[in-house]
MDAnalysis code that builds the backbone (N, CA, C; Angstrom):
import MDAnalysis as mda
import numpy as np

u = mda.Universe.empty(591, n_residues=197, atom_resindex=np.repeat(np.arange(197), 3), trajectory=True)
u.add_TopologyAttr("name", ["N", "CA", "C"] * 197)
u.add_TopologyAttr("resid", np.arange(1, 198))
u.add_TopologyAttr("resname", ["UNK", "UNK", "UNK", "UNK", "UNK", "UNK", "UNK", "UNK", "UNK", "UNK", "UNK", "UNK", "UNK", "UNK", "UNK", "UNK", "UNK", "UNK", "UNK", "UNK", "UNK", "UNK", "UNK", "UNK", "UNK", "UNK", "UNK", "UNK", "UNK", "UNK", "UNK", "UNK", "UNK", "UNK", "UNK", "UNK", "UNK", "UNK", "UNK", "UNK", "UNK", "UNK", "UNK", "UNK", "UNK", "UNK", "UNK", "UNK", "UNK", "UNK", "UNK", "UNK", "UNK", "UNK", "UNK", "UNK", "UNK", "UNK", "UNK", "UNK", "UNK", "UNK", "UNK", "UNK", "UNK", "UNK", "UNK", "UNK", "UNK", "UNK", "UNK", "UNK", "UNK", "UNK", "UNK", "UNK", "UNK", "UNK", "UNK", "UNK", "UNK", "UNK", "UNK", "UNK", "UNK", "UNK", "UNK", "UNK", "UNK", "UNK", "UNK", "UNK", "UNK", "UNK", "UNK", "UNK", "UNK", "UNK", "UNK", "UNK", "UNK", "UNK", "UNK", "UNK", "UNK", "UNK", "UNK", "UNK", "UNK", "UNK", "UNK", "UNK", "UNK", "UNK", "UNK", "UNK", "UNK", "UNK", "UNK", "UNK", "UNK", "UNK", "UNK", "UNK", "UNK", "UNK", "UNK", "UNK", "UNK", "UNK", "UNK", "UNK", "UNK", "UNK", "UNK", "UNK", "UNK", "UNK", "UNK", "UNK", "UNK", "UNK", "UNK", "UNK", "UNK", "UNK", "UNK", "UNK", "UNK", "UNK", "UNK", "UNK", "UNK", "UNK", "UNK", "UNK", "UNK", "UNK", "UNK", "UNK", "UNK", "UNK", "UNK", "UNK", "UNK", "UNK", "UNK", "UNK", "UNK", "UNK", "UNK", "UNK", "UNK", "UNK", "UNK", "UNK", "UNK", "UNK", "UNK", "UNK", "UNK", "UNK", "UNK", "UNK", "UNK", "UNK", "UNK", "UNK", "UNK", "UNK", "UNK", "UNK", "UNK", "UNK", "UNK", "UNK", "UNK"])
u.atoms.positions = np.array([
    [215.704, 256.511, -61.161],
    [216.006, 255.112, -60.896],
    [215.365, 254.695, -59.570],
    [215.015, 253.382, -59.801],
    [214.276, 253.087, -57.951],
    [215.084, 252.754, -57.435],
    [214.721, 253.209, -55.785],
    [215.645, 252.652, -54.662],
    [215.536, 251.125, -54.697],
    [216.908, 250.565, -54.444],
    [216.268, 249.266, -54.313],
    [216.590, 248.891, -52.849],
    [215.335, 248.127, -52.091],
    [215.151, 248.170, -50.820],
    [214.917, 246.923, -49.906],
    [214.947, 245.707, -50.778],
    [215.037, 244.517, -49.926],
    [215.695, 243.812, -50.596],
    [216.059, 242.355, -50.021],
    [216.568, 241.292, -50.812],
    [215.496, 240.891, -51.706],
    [214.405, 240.824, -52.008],
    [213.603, 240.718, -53.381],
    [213.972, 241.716, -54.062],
    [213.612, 243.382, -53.833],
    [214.254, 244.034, -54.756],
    [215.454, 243.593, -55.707],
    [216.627, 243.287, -54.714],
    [217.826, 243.168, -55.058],
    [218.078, 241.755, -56.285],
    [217.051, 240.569, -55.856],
    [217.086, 239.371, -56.509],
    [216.616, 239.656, -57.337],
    [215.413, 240.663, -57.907],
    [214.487, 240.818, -58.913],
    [215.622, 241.502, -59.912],
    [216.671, 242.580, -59.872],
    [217.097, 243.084, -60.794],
    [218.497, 242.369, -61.226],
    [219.107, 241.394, -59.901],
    [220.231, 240.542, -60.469],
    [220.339, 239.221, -61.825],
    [221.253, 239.313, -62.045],
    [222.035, 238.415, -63.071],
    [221.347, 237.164, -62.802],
    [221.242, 235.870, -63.484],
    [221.323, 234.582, -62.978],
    [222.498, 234.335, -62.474],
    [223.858, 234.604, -62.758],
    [224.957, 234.203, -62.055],
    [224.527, 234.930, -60.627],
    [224.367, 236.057, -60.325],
    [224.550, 236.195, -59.087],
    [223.099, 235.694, -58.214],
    [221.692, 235.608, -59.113],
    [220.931, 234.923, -58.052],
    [221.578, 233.271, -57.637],
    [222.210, 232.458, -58.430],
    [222.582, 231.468, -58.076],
    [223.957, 231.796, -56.383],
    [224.723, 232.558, -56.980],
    [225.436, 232.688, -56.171],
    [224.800, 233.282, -54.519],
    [223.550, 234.004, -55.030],
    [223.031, 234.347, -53.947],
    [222.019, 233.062, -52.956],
    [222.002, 232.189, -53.927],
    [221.031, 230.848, -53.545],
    [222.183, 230.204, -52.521],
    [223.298, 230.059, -53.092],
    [224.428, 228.810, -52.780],
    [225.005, 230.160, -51.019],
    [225.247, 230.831, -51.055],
    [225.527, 231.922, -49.811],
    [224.416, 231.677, -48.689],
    [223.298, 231.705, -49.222],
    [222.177, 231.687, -47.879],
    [221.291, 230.319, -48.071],
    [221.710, 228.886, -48.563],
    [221.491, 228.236, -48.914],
    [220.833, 227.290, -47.630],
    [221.200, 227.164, -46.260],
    [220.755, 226.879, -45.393],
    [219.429, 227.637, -44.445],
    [219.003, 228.702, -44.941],
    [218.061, 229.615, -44.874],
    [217.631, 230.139, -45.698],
    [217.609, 230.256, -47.330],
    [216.831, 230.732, -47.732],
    [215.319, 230.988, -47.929],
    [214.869, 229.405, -47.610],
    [213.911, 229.381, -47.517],
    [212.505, 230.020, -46.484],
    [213.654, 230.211, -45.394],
    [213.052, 230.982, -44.301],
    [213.244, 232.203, -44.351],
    [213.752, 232.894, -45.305],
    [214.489, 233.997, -45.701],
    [212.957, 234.454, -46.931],
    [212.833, 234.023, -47.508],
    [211.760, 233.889, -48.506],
    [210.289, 233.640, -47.447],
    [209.858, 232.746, -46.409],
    [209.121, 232.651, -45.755],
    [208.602, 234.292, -44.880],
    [209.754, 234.414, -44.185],
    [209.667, 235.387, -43.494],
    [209.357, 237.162, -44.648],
    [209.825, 236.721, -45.520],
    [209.156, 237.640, -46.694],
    [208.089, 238.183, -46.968],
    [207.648, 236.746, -46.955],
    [206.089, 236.265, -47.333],
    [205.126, 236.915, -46.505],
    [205.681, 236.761, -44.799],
    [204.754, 236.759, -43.897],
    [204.708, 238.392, -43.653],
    [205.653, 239.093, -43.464],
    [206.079, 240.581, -43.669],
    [204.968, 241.184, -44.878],
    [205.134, 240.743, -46.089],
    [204.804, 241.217, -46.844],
    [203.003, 241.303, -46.751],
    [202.370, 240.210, -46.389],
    [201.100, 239.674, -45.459],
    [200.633, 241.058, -45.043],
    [201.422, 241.586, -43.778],
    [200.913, 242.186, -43.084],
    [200.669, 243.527, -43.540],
    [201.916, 244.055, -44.662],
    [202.043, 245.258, -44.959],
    [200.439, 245.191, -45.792],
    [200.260, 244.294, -47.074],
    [198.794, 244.370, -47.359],
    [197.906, 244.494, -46.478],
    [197.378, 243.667, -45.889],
    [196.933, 243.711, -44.656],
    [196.198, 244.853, -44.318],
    [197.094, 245.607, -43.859],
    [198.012, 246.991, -42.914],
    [196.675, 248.053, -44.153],
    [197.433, 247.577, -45.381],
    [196.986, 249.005, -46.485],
    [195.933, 248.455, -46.768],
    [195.305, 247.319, -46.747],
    [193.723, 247.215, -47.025],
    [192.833, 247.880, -46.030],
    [193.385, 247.613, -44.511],
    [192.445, 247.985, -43.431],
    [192.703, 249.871, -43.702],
    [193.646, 250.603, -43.798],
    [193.912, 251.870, -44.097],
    [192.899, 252.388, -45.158],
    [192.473, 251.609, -46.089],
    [192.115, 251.586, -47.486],
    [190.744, 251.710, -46.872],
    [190.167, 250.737, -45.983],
    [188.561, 250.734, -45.664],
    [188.663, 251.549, -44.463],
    [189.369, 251.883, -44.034],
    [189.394, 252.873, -42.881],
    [188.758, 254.681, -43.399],
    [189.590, 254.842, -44.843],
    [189.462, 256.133, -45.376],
    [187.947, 256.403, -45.915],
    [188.021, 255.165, -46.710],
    [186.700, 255.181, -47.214],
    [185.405, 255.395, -46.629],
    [185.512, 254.958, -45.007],
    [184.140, 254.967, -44.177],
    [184.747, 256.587, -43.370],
    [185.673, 257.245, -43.689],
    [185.942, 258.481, -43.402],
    [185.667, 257.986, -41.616],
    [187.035, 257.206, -41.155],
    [187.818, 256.763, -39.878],
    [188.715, 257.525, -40.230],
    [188.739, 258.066, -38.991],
    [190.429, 258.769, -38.653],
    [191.068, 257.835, -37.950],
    [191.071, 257.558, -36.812],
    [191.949, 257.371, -36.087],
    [191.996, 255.368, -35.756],
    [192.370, 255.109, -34.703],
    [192.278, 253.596, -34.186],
    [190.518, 252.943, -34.260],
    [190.725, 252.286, -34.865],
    [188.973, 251.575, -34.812],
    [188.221, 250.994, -33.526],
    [187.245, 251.553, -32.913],
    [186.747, 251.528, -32.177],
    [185.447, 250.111, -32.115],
    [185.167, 249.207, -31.986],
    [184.236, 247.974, -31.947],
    [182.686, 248.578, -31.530],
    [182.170, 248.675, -32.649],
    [180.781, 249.623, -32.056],
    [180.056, 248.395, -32.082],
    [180.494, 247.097, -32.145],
    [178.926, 246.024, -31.793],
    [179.767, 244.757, -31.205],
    [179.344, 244.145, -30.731],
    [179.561, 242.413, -30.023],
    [179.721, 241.689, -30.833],
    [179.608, 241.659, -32.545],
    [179.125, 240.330, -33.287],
    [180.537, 240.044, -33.972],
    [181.472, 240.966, -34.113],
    [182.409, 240.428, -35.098],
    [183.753, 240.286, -34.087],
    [184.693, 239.353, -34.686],
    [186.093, 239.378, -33.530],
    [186.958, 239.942, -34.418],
    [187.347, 240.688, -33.963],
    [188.445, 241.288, -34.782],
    [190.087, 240.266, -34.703],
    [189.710, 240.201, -33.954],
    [191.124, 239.244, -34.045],
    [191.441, 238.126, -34.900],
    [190.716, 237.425, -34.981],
    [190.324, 236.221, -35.817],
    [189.983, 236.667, -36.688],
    [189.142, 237.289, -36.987],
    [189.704, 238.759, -38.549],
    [190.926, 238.234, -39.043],
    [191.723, 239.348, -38.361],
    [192.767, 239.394, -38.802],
    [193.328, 238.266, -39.016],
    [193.619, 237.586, -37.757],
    [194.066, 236.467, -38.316],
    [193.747, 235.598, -39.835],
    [193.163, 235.169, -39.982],
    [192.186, 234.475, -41.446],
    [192.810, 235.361, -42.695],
    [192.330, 236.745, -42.418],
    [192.938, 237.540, -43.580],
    [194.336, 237.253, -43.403],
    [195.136, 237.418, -42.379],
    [196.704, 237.289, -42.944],
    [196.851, 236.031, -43.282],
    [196.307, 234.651, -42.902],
    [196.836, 233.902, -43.007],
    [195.940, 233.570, -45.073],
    [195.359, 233.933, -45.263],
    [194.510, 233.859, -46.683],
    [195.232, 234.791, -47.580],
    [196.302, 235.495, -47.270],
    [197.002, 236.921, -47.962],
    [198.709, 235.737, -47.747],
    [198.783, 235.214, -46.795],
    [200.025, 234.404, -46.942],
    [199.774, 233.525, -47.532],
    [198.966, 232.783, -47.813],
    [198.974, 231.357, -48.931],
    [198.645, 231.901, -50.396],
    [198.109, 233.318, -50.767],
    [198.059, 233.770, -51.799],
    [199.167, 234.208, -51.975],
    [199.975, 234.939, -51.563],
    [201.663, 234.960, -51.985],
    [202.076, 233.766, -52.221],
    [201.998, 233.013, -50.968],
    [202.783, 231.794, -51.318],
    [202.487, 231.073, -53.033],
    [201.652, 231.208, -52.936],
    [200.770, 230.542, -54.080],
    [201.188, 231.361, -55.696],
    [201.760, 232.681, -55.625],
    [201.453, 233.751, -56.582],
    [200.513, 234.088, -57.133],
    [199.524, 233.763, -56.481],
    [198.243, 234.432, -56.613],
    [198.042, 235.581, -56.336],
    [198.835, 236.473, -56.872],
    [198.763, 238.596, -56.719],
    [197.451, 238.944, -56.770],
    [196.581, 238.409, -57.583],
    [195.206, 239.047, -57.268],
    [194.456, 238.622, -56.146],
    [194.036, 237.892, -55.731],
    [193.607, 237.294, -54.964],
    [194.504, 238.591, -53.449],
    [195.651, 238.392, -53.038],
    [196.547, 238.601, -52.400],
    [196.659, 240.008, -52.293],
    [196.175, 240.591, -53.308],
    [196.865, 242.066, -53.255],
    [195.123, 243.064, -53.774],
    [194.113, 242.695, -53.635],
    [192.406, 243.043, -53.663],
    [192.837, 243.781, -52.065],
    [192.214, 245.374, -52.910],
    [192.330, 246.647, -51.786],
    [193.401, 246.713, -51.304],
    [194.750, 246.265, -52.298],
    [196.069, 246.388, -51.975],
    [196.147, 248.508, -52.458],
    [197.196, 248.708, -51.718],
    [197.317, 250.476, -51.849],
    [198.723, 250.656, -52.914],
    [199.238, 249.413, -53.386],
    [200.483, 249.227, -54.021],
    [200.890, 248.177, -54.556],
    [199.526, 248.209, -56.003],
    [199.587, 246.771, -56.774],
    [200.517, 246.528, -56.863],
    [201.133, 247.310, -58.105],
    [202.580, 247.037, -59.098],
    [203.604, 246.698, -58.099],
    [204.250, 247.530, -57.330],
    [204.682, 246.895, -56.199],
    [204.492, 245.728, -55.684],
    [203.466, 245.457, -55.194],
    [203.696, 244.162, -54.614],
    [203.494, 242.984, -55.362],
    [203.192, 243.190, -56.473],
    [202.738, 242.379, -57.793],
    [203.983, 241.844, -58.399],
    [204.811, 242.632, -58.342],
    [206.195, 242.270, -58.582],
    [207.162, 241.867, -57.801],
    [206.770, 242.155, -56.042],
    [207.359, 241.159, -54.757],
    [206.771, 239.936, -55.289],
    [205.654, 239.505, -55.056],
    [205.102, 238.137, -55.087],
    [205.824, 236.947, -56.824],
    [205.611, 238.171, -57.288],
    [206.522, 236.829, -58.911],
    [207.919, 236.544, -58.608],
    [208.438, 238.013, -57.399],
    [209.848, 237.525, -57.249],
    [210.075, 236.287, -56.754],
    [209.258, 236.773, -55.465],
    [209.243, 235.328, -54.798],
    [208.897, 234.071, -54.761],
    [208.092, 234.348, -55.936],
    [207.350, 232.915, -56.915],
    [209.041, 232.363, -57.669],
    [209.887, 232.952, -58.033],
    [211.101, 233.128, -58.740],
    [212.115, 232.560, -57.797],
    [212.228, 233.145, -56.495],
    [213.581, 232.758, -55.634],
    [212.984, 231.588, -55.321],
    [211.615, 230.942, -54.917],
    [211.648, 229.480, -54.660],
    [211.607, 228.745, -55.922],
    [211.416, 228.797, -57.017],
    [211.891, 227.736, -58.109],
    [213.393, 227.864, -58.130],
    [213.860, 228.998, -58.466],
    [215.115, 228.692, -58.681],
    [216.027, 228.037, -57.430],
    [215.457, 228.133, -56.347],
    [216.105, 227.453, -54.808],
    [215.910, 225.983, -55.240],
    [215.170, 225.403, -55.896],
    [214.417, 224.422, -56.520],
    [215.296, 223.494, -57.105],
    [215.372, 224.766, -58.439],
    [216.479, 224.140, -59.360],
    [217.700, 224.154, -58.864],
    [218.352, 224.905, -58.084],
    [219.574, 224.935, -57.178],
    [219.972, 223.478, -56.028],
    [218.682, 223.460, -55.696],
    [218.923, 221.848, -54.859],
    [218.633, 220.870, -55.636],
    [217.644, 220.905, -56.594],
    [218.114, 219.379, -57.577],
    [219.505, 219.424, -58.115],
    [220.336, 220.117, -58.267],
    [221.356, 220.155, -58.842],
    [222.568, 220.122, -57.417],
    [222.251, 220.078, -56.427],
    [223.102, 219.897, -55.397],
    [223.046, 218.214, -55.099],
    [221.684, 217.905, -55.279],
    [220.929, 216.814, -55.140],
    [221.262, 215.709, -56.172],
    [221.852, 216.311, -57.202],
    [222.132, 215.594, -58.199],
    [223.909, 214.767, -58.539],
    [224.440, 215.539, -57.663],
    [226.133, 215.379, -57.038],
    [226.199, 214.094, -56.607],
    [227.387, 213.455, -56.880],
    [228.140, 212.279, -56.017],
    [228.357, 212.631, -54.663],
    [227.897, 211.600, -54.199],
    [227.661, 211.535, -52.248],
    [228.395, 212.558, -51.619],
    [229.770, 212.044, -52.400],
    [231.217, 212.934, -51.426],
    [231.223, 214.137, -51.962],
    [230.860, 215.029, -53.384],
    [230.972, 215.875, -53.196],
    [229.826, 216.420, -52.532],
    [228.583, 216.135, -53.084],
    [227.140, 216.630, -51.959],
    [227.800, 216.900, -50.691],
    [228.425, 215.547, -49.899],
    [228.535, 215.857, -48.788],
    [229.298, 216.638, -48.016],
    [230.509, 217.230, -49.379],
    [231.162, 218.133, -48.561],
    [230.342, 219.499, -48.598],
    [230.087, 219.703, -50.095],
    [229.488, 221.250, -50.488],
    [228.446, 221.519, -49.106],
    [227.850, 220.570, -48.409],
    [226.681, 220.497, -47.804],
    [227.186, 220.848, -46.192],
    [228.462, 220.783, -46.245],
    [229.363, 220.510, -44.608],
    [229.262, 222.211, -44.934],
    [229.889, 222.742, -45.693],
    [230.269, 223.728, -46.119],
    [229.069, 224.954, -45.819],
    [228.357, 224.905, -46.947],
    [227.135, 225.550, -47.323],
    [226.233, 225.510, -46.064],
    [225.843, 224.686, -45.629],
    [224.560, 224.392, -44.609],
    [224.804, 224.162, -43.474],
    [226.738, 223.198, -43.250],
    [226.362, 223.159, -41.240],
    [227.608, 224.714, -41.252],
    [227.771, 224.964, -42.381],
    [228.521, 226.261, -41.994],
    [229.877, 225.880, -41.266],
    [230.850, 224.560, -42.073],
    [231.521, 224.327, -41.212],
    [232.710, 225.036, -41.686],
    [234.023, 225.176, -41.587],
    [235.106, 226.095, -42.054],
    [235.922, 225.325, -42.643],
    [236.332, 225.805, -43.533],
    [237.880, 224.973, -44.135],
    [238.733, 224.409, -43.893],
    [238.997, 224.863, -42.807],
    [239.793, 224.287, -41.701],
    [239.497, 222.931, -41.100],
    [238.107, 223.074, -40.654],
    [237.600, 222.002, -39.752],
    [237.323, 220.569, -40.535],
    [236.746, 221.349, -41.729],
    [236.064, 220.103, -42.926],
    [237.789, 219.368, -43.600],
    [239.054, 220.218, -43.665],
    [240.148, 220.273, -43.949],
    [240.876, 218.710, -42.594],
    [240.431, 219.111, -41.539],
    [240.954, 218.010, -40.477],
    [240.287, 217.114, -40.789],
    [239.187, 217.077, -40.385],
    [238.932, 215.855, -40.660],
    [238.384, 214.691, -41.928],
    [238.798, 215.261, -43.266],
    [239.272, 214.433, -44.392],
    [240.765, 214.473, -44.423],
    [241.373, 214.884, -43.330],
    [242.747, 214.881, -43.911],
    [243.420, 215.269, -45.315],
    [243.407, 216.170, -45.413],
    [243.254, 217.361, -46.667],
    [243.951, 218.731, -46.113],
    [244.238, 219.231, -47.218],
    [244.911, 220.773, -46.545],
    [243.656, 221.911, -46.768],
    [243.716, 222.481, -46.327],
    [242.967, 223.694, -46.624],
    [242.206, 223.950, -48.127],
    [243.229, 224.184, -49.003],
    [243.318, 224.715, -49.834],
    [242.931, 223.519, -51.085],
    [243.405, 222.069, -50.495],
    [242.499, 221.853, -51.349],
    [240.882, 221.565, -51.121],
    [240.411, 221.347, -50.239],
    [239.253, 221.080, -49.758],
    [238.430, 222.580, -50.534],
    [238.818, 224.136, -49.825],
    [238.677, 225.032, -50.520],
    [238.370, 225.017, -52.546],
    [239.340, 224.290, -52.917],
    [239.582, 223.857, -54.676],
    [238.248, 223.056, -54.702],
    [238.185, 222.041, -53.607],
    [236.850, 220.888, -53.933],
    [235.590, 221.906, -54.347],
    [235.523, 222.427, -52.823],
    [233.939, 223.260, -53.066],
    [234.142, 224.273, -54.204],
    [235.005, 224.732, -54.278],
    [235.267, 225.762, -55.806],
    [234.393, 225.118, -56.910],
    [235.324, 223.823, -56.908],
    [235.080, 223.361, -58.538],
    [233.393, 222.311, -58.337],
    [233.352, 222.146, -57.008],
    [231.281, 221.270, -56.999],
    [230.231, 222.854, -57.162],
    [231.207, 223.461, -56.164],
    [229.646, 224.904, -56.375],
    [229.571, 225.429, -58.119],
    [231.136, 225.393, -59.255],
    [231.057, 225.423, -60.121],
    [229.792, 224.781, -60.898],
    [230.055, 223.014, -60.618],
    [229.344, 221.919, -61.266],
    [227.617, 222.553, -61.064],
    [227.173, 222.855, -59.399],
    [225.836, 223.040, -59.383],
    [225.241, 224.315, -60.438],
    [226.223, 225.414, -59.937],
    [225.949, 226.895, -60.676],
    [225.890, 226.321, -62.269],
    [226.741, 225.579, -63.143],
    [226.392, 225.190, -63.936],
    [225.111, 224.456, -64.623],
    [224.822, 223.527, -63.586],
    [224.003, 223.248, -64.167],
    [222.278, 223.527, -63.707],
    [222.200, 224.746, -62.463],
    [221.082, 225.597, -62.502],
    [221.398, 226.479, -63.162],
    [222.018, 226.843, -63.946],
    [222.020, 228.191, -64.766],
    [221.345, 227.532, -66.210],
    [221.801, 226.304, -66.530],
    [221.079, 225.929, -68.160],
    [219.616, 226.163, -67.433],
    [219.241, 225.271, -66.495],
    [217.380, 225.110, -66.363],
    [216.966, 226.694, -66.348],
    [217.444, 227.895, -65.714],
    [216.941, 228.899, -65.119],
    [217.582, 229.810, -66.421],
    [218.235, 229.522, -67.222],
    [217.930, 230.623, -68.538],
    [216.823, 229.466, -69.378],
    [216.824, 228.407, -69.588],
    [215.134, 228.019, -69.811],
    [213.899, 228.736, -69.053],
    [214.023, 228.635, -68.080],
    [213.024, 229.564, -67.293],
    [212.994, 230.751, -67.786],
    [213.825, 231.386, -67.635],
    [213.338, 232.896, -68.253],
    [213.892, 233.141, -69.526],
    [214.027, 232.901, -70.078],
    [214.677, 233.120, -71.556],
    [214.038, 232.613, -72.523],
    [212.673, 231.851, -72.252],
    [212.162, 230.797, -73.220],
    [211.917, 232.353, -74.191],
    [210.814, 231.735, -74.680],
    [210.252, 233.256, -75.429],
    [209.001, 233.639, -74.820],
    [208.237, 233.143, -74.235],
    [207.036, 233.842, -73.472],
    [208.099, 234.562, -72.050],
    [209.007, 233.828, -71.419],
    [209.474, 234.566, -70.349],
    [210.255, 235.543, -70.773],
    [210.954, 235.469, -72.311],
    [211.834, 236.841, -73.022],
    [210.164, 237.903, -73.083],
    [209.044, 237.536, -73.613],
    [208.898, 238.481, -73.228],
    [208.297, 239.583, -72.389],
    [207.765, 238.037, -71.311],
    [207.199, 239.420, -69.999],
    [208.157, 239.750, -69.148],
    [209.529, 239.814, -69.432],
    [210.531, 240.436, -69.072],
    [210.833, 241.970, -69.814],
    [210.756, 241.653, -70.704],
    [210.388, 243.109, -71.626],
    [209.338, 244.013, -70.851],
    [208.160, 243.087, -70.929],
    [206.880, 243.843, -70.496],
    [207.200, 244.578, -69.157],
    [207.847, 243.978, -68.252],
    [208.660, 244.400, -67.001],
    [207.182, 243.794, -66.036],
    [206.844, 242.115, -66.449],
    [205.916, 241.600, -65.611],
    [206.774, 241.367, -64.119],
])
């Protein structure tokens, strides 16, 4: 069985109930959560392409600049930033050329092609709420405010304010779960799920 070792790992083998639930939990960062992914993931290619042309010209050790004409820095730079808009993009080939760990990362990048639609479909459907509940789920979820606090000042008890967001995070999870078993459940996504694309 594989280790599983990041929050993509972890999103790639979960339920739709729990990626939703995992959308609506880190809902004020996911996106930077997914960003910072992206950019990580950048470097590790990166990292194994330069390793990759390092072996090949039979380099051992730290690369040494034997001429004036090229900058290495700006190198790098360009390549990471051309390896981050190809993730971003899900463009795996492009992104992962003299990668040391296609399948691997071939299957980070669709994840993450995956956690931003469904973040997608998760905020049109937050987006899609009456003002007052939007605006509480949103007190809640995003300024991270407490039950208590959101509880004072609607003048409300705890518990029901608690009942509110229960039964709106219900309404959203409901209705990103119809779009996102369309998403993967159609029959081309039944079956490069099989295929284990």
């Amino acid at each position: 069985m594989a280790v599983v070792r990041t929050i993509v790992d972890k999103y790639r083998i979960s339920d739709l109930d729990t990626r939703v639930d995992f959308i609506l939990r880190n809902y004020a960062r996911f996106t930077k959560m997914v960003e910072g992914y992206e950019k990580c993931l950048s470097i590790v290619i990166r990292n194994e392409r330069e390793h990759k042309r390092r072996r090949e010209h039979g380099e051992l050790g730290v690369r040494v600049q034997t001429s004036n004409i090229s900058d290495v820095t700006a190198n790098t730079a360009v390549e990471n930033v051309s390896i981050q808009e190809a993730i971003h993009e899900g463009d795996y080939n492009t992104a992962l050329k003299d990668s040391e760990d296609y399948f691997r990362h071939r299957a980070e990048i669709l994840t993450l092609l995956d956690m931003r639609d469904d973040y997608e479909i998760v905020c049109s459907q937050v987006e899609s709420l009456d003002i007052d509940e939007r605006e509480l789920l949103e007190r809640y979820i995003v300024a991270k405010e407490s039950l208590f606090t959101i509880a004072d000042a609607e003048n409300l008890s705890p518990e029901a304010v608690k009942s509110r967001i229960k039964r709106t995070k219900k309404i959203v999870k409901e209705g990103a779960m119809l779009f996102m078993e369309d998403k993967y459940f159609s029959d081309e996504a039944e079956i490069e799920l099989k295929i284990g694309a």
